[in-house]
N, C-alpha and C positions, 0 to 999 in steps of 0.2 A: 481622785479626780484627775483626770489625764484631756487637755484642751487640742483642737485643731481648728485650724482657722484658712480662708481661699487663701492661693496661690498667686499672688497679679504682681508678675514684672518682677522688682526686687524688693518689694515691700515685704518678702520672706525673712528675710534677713534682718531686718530693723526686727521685727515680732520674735525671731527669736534669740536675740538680744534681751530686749524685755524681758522674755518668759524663764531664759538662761540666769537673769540677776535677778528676780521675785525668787525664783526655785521653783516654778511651774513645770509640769510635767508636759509633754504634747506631743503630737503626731504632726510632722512637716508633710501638708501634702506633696506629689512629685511635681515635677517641670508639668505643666501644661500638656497630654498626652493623647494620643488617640483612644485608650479606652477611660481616660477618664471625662471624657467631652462626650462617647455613647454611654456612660452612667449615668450622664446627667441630661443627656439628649432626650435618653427612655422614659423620664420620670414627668419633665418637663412639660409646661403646658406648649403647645407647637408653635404657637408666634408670637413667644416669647424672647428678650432678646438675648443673642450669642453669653456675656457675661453672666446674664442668671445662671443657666445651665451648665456651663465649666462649674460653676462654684459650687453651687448642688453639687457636681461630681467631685469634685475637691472634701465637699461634706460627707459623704458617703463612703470615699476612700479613706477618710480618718476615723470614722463609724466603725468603718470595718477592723480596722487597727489597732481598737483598742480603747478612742477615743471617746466621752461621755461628755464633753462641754462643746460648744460649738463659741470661738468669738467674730463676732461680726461686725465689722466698721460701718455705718451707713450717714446716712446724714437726711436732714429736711429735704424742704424744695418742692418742687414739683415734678423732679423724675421719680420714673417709678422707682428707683431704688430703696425710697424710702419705706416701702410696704417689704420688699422682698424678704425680709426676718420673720414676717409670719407667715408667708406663704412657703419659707422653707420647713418653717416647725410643723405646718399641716402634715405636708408633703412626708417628709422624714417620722411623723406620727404614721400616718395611713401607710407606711413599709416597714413599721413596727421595730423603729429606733427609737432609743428611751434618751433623750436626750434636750440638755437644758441649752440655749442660747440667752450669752452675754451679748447686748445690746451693746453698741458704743456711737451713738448718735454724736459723734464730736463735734460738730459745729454750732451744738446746740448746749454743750454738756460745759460747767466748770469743771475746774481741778479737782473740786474737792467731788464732785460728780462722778469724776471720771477713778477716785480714787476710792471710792464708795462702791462701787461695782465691778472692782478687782478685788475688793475684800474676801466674799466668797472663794476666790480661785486661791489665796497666798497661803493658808494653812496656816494661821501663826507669823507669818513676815513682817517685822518691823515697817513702820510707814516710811523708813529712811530707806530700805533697800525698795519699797517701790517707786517713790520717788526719784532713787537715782535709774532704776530700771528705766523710768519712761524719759530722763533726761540723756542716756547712754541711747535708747530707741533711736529720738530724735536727732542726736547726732551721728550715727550711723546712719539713716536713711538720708542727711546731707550729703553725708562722704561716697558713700555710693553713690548716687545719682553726677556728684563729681566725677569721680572717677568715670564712669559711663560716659559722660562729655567729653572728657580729656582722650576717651577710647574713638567717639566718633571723629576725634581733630585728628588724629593720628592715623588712624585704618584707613582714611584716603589720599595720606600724603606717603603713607610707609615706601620704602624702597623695595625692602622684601615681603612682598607680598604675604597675608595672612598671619604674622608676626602680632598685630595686635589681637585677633581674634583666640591665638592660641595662648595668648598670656590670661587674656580675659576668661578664655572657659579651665584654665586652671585655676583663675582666683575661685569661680564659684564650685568645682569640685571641693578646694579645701574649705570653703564655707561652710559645706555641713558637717564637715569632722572638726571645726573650730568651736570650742565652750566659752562663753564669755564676752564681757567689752574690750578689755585689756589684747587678747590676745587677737581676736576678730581687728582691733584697730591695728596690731601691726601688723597684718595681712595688708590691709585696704592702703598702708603707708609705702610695702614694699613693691606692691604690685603697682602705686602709682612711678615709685621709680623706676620700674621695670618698663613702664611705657612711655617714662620721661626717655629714655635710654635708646628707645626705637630710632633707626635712622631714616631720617624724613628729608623730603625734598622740600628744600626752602622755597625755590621759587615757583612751584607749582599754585596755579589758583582754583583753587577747586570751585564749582557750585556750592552754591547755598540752600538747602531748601528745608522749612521747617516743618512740624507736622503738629499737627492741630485737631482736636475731635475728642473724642470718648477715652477718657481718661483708661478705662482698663483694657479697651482694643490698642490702642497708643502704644500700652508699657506690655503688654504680656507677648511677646515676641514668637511663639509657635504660634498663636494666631494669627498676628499680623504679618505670619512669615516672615520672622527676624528681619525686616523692613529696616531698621537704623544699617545694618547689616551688610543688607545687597545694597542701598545705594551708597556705602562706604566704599564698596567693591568698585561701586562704577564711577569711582572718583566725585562723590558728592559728601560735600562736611553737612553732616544732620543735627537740626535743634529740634528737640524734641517741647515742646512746651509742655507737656504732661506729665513729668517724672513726679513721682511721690513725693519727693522734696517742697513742690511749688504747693502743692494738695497739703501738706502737713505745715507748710508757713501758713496759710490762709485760714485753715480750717481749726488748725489745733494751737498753736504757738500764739499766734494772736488774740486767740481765744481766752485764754489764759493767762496772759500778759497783759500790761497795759500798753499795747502800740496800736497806735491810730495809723497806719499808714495804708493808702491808695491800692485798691487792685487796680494796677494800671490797665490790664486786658478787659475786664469788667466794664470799666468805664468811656474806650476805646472803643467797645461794643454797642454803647447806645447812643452814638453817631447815630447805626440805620435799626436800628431796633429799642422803642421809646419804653422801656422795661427796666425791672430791676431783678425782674427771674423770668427766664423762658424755663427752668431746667436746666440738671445736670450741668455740663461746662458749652452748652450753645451758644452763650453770650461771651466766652471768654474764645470762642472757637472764630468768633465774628472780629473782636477786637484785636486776635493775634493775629487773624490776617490783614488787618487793618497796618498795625505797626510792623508787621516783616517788608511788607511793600514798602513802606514810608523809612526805616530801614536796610532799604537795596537789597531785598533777599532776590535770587533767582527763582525762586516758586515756592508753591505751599503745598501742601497733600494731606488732604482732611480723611479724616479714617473715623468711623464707624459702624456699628453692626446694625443689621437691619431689624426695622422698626424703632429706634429710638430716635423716640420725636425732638426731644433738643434739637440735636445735629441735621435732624430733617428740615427743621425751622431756620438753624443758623443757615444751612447747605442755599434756601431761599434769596441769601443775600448775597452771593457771590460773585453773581453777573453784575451789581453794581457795582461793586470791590473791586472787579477783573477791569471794568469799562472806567471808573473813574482813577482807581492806581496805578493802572497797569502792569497787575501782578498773574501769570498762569497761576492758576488753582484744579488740582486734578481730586475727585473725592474719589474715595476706596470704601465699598458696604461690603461689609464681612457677615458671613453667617455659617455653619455647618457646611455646606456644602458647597463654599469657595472652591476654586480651582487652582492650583498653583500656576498652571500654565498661561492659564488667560491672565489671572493679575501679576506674573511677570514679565509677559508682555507688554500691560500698560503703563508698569514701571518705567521701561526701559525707552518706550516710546517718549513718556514723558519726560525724563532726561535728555534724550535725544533733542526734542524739542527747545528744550533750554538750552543744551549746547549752540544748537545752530542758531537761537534768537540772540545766544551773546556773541557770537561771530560775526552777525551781520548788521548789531547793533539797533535792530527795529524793538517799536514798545508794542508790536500788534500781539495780540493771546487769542487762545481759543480755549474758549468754555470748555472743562473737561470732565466728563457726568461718567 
């Protein structure tokens, strides 16, 4: 039995972690790629949204590799995400792949759930080594999503330019010739000292701006056009609210634990929207722009791919957010046949804009669609 599982952001990493301490076999799909987005373009039903279709191709390139089990993360709710597990088994049925999909509805699933439907996959693996497997998971998908913070603080205060960025794409080269917790953590230790180390200008103040929307457009950076990225380049410190991290407290960790505590964005969100689920992260897309304004963020920048109705919905509430906080909010709809040039354009426009708005100290915004 040999597993492959989507590609989204750096959540590669934590899964093969896991799959390294059970003793699972697997096929790591690549980075997010130009032919693996037309495998899954071609399969795809057409107005379906951006995320389906990468991961389809992600499934097919690990089909093709070797791979016989598919694991798939999903969760309830009201996005479609939740159906997407059968319509990939159809799919991958009707192109005459023989292939079983492990379910992992985590936000729905206990421990003992969850430990039940790795059974199948471990061959024989004591219940201790997958327990610590999914507790080593977990802490790895924290220390990453750290690390990546501490990258965006640094890449736009660095002195020498491109210094963080070159440290960073060395961490994840040696990521995949890393086996193990032990060894993978003193990666993720040395390369934060490596970017503690970077020489930064103290007194520069950079923009603020966070980013908010569709949790896998958000974190998978060939699609979003390494967006944390370019606006480190143009001197903006980026919070991303969507790292894997925030997703694996809420959904899984809690889940499993006995802690009661507050999604604060959740809750932030039904100020202008009187629900307890639109979908996907719409409500939490609403509430994080609530608190970055309230916050003193310099702007927000909502990313989603087109046709997902969450973000469609939350995207509805922004002009009261702009009008009553006075926060610019720029959205970005991503789909296959984005442009680089026009959405760096309106990148840069919109920093621009926040440059001059804190220069001249006014609260007026413009609505940015």
């Amino acid at each position: 039995m040999k597993v492959t599982f989507p590609h989204m952001g750096n959540m590669y990493i934590s899964v093969k972690v896991l799959l390294d301490t059970i003793g699972i076999d697997y096929v790591i799909p690549p980075n997010c790629n130009k032919k693996t987005l037309e495998y899954g373009v071609a399969h795809s039903p057409e107005f379906i949204c951006l995320p389906f279709k990468i991961i389809l191709g992600d499934f097919i390139y690990g089909l093709e590799n070797g791979a016989d089990t598919i694991l798939f993360c999903g969760n309830g709710g009201q996005c479609r995400l939740g159906y997407y597990s059968d319509l990939y088994e159809e799919i991958l049925k009707s192109l005459e792949y023989k292939v079983e999909i492990i379910r992992l509805n985590i936000g729905e699933m206990s421990f003992k759930d969850i430990m039940h439907k790795f059974k199948p996959l471990t061959d024989g693996a004591g219940v201790f080594n997958i327990i610590k497997g999914i507790i080593f998971a977990a802490k790895t998908v924290l220390a990453v999503d750290k690390l990546h913070q501490l990258a965006n603080y640094t890449r736009c205060r660095e002195v020498n330019n491109g210094e963080t960025d070159k440290i960073i794409k060395l961490f994840h080269d040696k990521v995949k010739k890393t086996i193990g917790y032990k060894s993978l953590d003193k990666l993720i230790l040395s390369t934060e000292k490596e970017l503690k180390n970077i020489k930064t200008d103290k007194d520069f103040q950079p923009l603020k701006i966070a980013i908010v929307g569709e949790i896998y457009i958000a974190t998978e950076t060939h699609i979003n056009l390494d967006i944390e990225r370019v606006l480190g380049t143009m001197g903006v410190e980026v919070h991303n609210k969507l790292g894997i991290s925030p997703w694996i407290k809420e959904h899984f960790i809690k889940n499993i634990l006995p802690i009661r505590s507050r999604n604060t964005p959740h809750e932030a969100g039904k100020e202008l929207m009187k629900t307890d689920d639109i979908g996907g992260h719409g409500l939490e897309t609403i509430g994080n722009a609530i608190l970055c304004a309230k916050n003193k963020y310099d702007g927000v920048i909502h990313l989603y791919p087109f046709t997902c109705m969450p973000e469609i919905i939350a995207q509805s509430t922004f002009n009261e957010i702009q009008n009553k906080y006075k926060i610019p909010i720029m959205t970005l709809i991503l789909d296959e046949m984005t442009g680089e040039a026009g959405y760096m354009t309106r990148i840069e426009a919109f920093v621009d804009m926040l440059k001059r708005r804190r220069e001249i100290g006014k609260a007026d915004v413009q609505f940015c669609q």
